[in-house]
PDB file of N, H, CA, C and O in Angstrom:
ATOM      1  N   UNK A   1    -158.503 -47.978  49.481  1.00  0.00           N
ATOM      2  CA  UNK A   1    -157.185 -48.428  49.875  1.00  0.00           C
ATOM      3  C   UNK A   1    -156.866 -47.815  51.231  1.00  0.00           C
ATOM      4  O   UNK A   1    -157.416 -46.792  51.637  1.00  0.00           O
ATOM      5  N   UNK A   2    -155.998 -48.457  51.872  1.00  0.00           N
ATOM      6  H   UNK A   2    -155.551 -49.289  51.543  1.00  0.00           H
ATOM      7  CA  UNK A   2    -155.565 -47.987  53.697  1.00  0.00           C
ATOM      8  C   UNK A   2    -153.947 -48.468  53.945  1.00  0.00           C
ATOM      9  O   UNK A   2    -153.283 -49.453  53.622  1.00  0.00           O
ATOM     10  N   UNK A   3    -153.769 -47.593  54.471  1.00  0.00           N
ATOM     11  H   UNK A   3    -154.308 -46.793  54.733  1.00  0.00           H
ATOM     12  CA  UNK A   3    -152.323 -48.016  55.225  1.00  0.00           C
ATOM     13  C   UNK A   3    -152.165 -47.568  56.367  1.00  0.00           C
ATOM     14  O   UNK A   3    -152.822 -46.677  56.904  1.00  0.00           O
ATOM     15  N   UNK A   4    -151.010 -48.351  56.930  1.00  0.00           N
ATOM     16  H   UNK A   4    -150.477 -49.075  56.494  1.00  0.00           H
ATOM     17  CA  UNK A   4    -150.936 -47.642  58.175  1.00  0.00           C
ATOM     18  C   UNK A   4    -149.572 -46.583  58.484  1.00  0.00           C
ATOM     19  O   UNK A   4    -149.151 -46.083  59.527  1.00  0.00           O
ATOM     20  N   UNK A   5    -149.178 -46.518  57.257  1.00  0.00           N
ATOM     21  H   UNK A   5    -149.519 -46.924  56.409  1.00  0.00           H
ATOM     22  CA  UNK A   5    -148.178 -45.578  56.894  1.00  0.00           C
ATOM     23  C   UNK A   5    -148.459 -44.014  57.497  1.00  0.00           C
ATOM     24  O   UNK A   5    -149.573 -43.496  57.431  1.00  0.00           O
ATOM     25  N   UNK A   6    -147.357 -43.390  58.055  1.00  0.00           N
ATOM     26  H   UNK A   6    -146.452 -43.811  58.108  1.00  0.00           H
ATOM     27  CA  UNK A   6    -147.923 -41.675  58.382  1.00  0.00           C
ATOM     28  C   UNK A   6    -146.357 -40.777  57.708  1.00  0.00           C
ATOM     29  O   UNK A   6    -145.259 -41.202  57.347  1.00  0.00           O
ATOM     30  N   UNK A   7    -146.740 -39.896  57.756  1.00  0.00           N
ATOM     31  H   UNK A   7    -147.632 -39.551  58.048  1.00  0.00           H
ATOM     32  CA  UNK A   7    -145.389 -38.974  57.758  1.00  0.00           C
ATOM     33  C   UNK A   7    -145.501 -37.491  58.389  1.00  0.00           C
ATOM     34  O   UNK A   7    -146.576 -37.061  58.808  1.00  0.00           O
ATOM     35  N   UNK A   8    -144.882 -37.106  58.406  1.00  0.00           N
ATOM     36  H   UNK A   8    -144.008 -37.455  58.066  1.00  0.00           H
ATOM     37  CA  UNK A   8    -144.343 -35.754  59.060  1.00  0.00           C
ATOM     38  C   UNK A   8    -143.863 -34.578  58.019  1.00  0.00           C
ATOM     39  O   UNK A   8    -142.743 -34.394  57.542  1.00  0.00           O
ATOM     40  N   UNK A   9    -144.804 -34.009  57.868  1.00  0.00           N
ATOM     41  H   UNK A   9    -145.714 -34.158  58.256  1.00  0.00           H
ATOM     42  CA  UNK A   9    -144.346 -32.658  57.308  1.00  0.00           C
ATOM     43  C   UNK A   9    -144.625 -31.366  57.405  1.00  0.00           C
ATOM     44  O   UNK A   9    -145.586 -31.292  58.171  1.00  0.00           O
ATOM     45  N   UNK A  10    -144.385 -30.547  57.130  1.00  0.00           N
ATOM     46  H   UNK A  10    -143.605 -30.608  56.508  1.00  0.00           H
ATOM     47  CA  UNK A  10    -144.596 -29.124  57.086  1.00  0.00           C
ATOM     48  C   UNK A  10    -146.583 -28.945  56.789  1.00  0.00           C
ATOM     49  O   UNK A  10    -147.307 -29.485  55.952  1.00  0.00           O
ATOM     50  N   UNK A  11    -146.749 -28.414  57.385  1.00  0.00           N
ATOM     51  H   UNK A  11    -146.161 -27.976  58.064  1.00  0.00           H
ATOM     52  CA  UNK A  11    -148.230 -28.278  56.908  1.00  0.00           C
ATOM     53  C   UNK A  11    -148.788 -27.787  55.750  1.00  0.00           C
ATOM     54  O   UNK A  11    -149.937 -28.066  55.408  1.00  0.00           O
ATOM     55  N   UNK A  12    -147.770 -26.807  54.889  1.00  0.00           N
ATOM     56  H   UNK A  12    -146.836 -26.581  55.166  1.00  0.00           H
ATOM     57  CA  UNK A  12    -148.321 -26.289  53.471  1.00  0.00           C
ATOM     58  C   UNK A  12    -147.729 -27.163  52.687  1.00  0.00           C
ATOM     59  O   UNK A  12    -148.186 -27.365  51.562  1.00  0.00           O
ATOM     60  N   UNK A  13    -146.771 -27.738  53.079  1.00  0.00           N
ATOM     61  H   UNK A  13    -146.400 -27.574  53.993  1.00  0.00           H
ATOM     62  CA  UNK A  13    -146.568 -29.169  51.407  1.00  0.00           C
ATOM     63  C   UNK A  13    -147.858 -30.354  51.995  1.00  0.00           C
ATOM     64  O   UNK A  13    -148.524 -31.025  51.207  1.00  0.00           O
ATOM     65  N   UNK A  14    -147.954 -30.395  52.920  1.00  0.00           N
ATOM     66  H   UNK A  14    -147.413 -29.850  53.561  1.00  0.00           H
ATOM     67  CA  UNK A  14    -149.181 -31.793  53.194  1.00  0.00           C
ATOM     68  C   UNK A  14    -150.282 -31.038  52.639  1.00  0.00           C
ATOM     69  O   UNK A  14    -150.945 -31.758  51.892  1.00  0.00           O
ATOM     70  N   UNK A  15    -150.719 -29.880  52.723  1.00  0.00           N
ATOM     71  H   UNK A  15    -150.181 -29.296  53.330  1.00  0.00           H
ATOM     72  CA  UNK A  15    -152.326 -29.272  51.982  1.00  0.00           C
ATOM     73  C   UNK A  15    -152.046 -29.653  50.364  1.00  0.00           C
ATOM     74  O   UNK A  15    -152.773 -30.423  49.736  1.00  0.00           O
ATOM     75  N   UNK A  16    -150.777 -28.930  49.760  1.00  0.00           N
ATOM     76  H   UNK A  16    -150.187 -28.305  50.270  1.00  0.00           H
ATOM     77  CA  UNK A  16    -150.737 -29.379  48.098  1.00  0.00           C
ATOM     78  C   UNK A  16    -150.763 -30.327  48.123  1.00  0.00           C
ATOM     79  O   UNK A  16    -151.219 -30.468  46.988  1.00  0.00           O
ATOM     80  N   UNK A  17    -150.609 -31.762  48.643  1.00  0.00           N
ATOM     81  H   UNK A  17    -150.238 -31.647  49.565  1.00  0.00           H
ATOM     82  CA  UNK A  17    -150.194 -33.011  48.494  1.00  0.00           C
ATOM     83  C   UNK A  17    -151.960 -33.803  48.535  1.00  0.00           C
ATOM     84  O   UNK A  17    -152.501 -34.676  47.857  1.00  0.00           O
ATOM     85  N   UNK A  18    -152.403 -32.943  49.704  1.00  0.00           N
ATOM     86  H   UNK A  18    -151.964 -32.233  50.255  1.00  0.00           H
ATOM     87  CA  UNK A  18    -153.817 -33.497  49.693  1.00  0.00           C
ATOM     88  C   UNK A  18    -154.771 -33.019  48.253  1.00  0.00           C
ATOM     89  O   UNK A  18    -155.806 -33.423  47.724  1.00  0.00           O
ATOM     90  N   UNK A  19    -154.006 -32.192  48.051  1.00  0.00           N
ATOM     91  H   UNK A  19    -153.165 -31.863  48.481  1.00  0.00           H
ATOM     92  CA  UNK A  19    -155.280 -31.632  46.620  1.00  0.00           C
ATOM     93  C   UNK A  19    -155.057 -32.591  45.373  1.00  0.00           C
ATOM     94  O   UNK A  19    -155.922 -32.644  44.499  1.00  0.00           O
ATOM     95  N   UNK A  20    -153.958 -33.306  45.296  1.00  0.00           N
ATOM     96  H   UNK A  20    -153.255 -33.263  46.006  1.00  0.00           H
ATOM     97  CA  UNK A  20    -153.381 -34.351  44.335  1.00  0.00           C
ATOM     98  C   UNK A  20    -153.381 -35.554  44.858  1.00  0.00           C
ATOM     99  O   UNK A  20    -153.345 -36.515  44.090  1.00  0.00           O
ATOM    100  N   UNK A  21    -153.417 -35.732  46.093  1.00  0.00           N
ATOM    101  H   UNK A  21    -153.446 -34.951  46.717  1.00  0.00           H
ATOM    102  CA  UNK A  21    -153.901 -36.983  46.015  1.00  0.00           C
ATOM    103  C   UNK A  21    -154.612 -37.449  47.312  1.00  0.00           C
ATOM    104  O   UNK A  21    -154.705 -36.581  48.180  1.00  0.00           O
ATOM    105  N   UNK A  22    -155.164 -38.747  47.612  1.00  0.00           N
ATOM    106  H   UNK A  22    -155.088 -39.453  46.907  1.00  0.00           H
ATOM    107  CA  UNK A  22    -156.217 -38.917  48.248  1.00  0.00           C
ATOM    108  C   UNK A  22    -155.521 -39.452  50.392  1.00  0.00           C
ATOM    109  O   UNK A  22    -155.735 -40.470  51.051  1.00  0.00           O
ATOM    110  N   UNK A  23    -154.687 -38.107  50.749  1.00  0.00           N
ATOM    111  H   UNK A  23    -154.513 -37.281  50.213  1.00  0.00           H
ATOM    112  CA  UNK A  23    -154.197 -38.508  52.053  1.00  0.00           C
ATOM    113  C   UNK A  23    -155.242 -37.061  52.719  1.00  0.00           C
ATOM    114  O   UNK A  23    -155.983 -36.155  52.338  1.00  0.00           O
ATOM    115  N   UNK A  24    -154.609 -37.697  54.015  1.00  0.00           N
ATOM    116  H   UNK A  24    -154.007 -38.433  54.324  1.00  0.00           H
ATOM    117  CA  UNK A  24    -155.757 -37.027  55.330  1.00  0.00           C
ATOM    118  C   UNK A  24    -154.494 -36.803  55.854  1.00  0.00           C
ATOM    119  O   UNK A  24    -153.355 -37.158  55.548  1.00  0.00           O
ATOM    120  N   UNK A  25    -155.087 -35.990  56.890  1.00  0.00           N
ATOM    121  H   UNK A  25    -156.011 -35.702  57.139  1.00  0.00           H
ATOM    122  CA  UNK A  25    -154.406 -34.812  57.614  1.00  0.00           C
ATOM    123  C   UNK A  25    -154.937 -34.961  58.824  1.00  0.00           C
ATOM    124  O   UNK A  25    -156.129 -35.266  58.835  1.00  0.00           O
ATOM    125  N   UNK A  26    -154.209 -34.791  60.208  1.00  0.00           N
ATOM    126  H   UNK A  26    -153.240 -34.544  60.199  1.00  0.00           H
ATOM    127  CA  UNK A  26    -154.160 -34.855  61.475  1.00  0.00           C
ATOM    128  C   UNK A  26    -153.348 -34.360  62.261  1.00  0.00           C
ATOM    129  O   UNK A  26    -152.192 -34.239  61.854  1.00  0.00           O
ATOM    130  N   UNK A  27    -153.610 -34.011  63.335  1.00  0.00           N
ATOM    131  H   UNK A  27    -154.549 -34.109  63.666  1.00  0.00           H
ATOM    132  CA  UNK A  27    -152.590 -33.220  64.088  1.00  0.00           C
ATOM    133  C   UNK A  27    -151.576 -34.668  65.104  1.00  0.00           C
ATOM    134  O   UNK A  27    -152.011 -35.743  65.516  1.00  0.00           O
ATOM    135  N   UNK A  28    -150.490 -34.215  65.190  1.00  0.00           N
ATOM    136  H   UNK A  28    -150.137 -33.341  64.856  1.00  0.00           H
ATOM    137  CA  UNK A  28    -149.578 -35.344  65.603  1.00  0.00           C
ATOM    138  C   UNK A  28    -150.226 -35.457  67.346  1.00  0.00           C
ATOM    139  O   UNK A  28    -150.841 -34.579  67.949  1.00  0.00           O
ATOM    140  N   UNK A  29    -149.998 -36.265  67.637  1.00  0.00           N
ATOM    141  H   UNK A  29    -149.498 -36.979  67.147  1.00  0.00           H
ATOM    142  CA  UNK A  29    -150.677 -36.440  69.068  1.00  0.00           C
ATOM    143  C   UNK A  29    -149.001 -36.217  70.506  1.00  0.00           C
ATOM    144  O   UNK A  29    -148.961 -36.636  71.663  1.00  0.00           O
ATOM    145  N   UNK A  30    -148.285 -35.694  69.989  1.00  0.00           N
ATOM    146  H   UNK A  30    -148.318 -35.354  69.049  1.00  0.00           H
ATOM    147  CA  UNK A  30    -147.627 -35.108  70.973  1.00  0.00           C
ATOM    148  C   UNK A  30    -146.293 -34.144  70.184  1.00  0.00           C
ATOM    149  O   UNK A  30    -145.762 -34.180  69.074  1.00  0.00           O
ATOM    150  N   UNK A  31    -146.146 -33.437  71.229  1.00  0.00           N
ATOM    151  H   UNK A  31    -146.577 -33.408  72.131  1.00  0.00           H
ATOM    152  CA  UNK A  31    -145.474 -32.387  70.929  1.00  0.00           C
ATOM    153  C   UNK A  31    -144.013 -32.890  69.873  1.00  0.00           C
ATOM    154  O   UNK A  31    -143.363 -33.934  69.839  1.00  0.00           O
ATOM    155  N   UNK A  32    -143.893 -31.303  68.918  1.00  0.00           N
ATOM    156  H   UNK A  32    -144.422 -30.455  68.946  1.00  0.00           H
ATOM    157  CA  UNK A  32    -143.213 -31.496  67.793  1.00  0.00           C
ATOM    158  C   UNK A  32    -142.194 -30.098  67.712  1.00  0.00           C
ATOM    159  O   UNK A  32    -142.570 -28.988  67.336  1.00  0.00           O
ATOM    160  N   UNK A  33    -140.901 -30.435  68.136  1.00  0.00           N
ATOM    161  H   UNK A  33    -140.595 -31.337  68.441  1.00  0.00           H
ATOM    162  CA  UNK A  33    -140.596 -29.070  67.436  1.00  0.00           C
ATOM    163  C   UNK A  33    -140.529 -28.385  66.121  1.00  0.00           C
ATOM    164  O   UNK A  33    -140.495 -29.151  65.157  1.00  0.00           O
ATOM    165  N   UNK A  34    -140.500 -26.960  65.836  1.00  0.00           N
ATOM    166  H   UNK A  34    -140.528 -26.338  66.619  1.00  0.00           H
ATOM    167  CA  UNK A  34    -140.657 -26.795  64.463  1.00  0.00           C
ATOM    168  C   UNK A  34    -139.431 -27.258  63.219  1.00  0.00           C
ATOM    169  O   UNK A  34    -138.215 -27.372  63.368  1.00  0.00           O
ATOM    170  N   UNK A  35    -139.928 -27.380  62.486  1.00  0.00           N
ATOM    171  H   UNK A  35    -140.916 -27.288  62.364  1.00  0.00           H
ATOM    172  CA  UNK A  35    -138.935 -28.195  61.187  1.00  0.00           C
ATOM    173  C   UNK A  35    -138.107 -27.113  61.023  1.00  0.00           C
ATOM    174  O   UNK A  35    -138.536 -25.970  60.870  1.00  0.00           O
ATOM    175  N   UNK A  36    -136.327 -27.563  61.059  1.00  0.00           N
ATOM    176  H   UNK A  36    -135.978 -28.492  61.183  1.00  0.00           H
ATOM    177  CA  UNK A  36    -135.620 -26.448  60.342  1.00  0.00           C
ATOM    178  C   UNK A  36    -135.340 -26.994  58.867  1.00  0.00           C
ATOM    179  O   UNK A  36    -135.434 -28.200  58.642  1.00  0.00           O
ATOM    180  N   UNK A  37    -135.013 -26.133  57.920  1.00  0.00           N
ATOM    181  H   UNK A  37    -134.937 -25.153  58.103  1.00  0.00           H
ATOM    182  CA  UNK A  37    -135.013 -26.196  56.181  1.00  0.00           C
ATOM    183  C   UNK A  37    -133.648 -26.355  56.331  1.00  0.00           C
ATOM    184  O   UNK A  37    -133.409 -25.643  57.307  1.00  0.00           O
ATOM    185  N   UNK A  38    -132.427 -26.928  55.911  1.00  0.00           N
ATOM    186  H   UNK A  38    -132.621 -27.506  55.118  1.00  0.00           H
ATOM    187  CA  UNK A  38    -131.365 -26.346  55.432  1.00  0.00           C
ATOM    188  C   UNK A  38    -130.656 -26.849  54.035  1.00  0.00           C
ATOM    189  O   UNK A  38    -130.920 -27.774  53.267  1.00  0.00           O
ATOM    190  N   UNK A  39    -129.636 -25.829  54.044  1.00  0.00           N
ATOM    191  H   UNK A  39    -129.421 -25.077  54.668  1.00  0.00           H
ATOM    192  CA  UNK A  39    -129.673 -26.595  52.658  1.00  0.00           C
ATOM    193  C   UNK A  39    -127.719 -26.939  52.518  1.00  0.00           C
ATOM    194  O   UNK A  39    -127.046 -25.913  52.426  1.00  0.00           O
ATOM    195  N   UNK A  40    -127.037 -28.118  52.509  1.00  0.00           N
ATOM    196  H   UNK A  40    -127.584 -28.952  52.583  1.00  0.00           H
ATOM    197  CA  UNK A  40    -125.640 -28.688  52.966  1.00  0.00           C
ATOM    198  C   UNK A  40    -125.031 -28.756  51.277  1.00  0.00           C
ATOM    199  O   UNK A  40    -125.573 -29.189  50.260  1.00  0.00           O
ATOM    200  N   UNK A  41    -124.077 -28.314  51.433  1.00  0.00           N
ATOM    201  H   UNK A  41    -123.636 -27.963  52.259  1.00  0.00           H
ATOM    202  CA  UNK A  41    -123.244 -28.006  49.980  1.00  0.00           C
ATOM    203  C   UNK A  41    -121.251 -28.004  50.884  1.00  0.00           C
ATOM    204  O   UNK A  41    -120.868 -27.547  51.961  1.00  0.00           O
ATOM    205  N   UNK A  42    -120.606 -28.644  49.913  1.00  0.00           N
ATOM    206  H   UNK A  42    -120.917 -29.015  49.038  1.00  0.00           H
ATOM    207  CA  UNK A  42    -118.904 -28.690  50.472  1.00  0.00           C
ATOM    208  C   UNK A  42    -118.886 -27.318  50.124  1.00  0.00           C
ATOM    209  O   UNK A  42    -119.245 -26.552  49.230  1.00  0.00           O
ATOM    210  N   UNK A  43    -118.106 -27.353  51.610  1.00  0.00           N
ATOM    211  H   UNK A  43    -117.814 -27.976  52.336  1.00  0.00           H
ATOM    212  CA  UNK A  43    -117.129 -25.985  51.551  1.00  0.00           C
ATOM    213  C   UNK A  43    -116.513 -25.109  50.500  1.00  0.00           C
ATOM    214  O   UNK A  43    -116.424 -23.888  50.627  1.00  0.00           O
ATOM    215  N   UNK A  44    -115.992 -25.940  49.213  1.00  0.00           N
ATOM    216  H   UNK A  44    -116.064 -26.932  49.110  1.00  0.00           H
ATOM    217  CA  UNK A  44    -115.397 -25.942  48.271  1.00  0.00           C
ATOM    218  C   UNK A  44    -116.615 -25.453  47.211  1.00  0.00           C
ATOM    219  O   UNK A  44    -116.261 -25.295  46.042  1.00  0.00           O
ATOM    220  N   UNK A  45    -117.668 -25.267  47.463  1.00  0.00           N
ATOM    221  H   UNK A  45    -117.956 -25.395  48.412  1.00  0.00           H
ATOM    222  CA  UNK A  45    -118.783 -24.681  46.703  1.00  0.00           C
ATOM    223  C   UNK A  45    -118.978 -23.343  46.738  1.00  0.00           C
ATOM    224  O   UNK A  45    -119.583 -22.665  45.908  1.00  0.00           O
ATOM    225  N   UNK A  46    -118.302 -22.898  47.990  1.00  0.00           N
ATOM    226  H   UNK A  46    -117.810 -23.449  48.664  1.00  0.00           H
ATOM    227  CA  UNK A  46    -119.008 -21.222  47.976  1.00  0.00           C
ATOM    228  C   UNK A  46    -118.503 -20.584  47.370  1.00  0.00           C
ATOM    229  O   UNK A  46    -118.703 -19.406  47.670  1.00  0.00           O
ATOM    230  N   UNK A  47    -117.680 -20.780  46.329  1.00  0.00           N
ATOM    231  H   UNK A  47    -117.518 -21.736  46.085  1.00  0.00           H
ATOM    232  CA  UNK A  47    -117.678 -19.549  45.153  1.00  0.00           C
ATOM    233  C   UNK A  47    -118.615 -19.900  44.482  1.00  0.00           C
ATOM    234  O   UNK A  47    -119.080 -18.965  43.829  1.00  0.00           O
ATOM    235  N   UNK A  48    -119.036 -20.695  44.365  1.00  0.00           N
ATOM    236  H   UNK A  48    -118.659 -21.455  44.895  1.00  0.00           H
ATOM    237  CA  UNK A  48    -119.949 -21.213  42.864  1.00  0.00           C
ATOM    238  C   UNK A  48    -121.267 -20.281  42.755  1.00  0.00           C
ATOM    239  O   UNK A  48    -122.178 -20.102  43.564  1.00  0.00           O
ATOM    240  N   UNK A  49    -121.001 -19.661  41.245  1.00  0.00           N
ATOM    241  H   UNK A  49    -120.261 -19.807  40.588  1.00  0.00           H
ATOM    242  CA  UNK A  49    -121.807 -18.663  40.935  1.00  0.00           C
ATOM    243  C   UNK A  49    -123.556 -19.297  41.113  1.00  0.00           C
ATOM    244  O   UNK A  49    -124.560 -18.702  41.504  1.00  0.00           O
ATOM    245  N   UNK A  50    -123.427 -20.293  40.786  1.00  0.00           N
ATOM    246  H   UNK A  50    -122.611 -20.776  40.469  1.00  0.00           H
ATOM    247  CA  UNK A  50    -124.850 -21.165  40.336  1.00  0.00           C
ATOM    248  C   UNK A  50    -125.132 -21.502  41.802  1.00  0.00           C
ATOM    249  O   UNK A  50    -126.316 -21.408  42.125  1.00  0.00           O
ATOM    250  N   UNK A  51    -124.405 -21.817  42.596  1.00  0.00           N
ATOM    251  H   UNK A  51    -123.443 -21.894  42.333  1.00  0.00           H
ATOM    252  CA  UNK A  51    -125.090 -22.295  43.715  1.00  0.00           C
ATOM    253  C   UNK A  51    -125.619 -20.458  44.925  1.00  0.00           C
ATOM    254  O   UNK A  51    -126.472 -20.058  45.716  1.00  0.00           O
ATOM    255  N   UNK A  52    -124.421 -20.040  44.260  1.00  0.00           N
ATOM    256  H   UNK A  52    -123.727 -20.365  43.617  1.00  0.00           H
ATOM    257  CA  UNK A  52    -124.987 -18.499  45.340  1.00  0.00           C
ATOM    258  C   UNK A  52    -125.627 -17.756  44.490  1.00  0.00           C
ATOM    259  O   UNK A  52    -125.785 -16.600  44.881  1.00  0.00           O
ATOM    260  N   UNK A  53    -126.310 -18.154  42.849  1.00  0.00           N
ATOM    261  H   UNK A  53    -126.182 -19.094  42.531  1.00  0.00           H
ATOM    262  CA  UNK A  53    -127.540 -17.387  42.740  1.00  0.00           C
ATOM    263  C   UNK A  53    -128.732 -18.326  43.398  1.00  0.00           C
ATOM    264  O   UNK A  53    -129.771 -17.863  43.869  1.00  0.00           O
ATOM    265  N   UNK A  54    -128.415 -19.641  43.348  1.00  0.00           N
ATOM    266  H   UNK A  54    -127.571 -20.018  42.965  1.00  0.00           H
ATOM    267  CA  UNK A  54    -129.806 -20.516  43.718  1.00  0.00           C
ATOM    268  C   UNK A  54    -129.672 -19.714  45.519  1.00  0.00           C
ATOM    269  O   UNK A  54    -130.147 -18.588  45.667  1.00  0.00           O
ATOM    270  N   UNK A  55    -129.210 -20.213  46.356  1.00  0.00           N
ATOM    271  H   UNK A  55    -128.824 -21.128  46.235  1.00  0.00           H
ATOM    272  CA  UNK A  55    -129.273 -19.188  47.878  1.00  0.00           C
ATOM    273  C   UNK A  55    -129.458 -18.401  47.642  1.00  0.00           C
ATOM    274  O   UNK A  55    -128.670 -18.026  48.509  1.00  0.00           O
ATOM    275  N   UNK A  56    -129.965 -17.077  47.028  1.00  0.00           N
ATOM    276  H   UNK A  56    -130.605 -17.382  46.324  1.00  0.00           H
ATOM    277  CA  UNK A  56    -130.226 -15.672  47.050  1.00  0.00           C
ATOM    278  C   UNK A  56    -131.718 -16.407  46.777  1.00  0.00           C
ATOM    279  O   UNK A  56    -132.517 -16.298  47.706  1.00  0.00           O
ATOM    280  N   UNK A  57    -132.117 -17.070  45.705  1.00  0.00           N
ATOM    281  H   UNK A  57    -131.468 -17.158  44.950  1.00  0.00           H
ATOM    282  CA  UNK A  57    -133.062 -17.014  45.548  1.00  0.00           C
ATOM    283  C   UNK A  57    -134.017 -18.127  46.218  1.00  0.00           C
ATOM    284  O   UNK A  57    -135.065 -18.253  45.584  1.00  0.00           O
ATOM    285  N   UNK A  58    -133.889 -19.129  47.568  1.00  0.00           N
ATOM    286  H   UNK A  58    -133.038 -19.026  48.083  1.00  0.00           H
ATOM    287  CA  UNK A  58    -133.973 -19.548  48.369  1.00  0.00           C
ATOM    288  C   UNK A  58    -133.994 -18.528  49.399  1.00  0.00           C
ATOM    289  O   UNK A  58    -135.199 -18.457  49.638  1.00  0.00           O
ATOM    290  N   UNK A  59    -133.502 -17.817  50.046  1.00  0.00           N
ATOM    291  H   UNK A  59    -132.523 -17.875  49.852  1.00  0.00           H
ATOM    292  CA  UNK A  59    -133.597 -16.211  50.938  1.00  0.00           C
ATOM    293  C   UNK A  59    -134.684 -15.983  50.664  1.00  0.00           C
ATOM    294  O   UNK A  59    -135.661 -16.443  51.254  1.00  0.00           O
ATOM    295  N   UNK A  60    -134.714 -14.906  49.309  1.00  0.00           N
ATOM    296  H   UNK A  60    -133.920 -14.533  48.829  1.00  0.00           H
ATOM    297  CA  UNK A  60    -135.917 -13.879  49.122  1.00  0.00           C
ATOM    298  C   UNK A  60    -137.584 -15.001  49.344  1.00  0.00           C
ATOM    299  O   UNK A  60    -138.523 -14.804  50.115  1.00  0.00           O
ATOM    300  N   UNK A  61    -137.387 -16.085  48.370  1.00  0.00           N
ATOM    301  H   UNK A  61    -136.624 -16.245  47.744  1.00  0.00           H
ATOM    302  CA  UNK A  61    -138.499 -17.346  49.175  1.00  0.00           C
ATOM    303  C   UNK A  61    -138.854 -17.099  50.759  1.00  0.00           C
ATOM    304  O   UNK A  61    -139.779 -16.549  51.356  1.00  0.00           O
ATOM    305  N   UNK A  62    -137.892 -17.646  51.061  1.00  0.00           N
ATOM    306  H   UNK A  62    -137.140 -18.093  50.576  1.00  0.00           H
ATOM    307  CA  UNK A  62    -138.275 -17.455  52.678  1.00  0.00           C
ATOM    308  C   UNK A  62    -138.807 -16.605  53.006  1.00  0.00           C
ATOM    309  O   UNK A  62    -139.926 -16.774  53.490  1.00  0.00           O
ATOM    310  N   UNK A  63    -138.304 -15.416  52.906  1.00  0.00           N
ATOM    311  H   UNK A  63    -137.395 -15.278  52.513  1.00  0.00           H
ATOM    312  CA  UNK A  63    -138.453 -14.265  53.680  1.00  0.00           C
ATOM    313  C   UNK A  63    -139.716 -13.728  53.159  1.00  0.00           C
ATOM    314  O   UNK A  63    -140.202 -12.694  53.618  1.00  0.00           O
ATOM    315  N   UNK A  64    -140.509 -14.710  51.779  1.00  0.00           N
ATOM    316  H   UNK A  64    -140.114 -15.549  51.406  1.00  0.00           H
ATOM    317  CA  UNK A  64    -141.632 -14.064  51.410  1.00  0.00           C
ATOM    318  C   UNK A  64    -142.616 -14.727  52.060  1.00  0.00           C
ATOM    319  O   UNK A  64    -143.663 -14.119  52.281  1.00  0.00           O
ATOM    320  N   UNK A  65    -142.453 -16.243  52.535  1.00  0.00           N
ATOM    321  H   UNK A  65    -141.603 -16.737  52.356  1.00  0.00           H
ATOM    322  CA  UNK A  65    -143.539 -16.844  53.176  1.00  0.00           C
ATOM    323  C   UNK A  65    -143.667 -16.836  54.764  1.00  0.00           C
ATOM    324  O   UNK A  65    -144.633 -17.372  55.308  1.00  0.00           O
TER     325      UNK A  65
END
């Protein structure tokens, strides 16, 4: 099977993605700035216990890879 489909991603989710399934990997042929992560929640969320344990534990992630 072939397409002419491409996408853009981070380079360690495209390696897991290749071990499951049958895509190729290439370097983009012109310059890319680096991907920022973020993560958008209403204003009206930042007390929320559940959402500021999930961000703590989104942080320590980061800061481990």
């Amino acid at each position: 099977m072939s397409t002419q489909r491409m996408a853009v991603m981070q380079e360690r989710l495209a390696r897991r993605l290749m071990a499951a399934f049958p895509l190729a990997m290439a370097p983009l042929p012109f310059a890319f700035q680096p991907m920022r992560e973020m993560v958008q929640y209403h204003r009206t969320r930042t007390s929320d216990e559940g959402l500021r344990w999930l961000m703590a534990r989104l942080r320590e992630a980061a800061y481990r890879s």
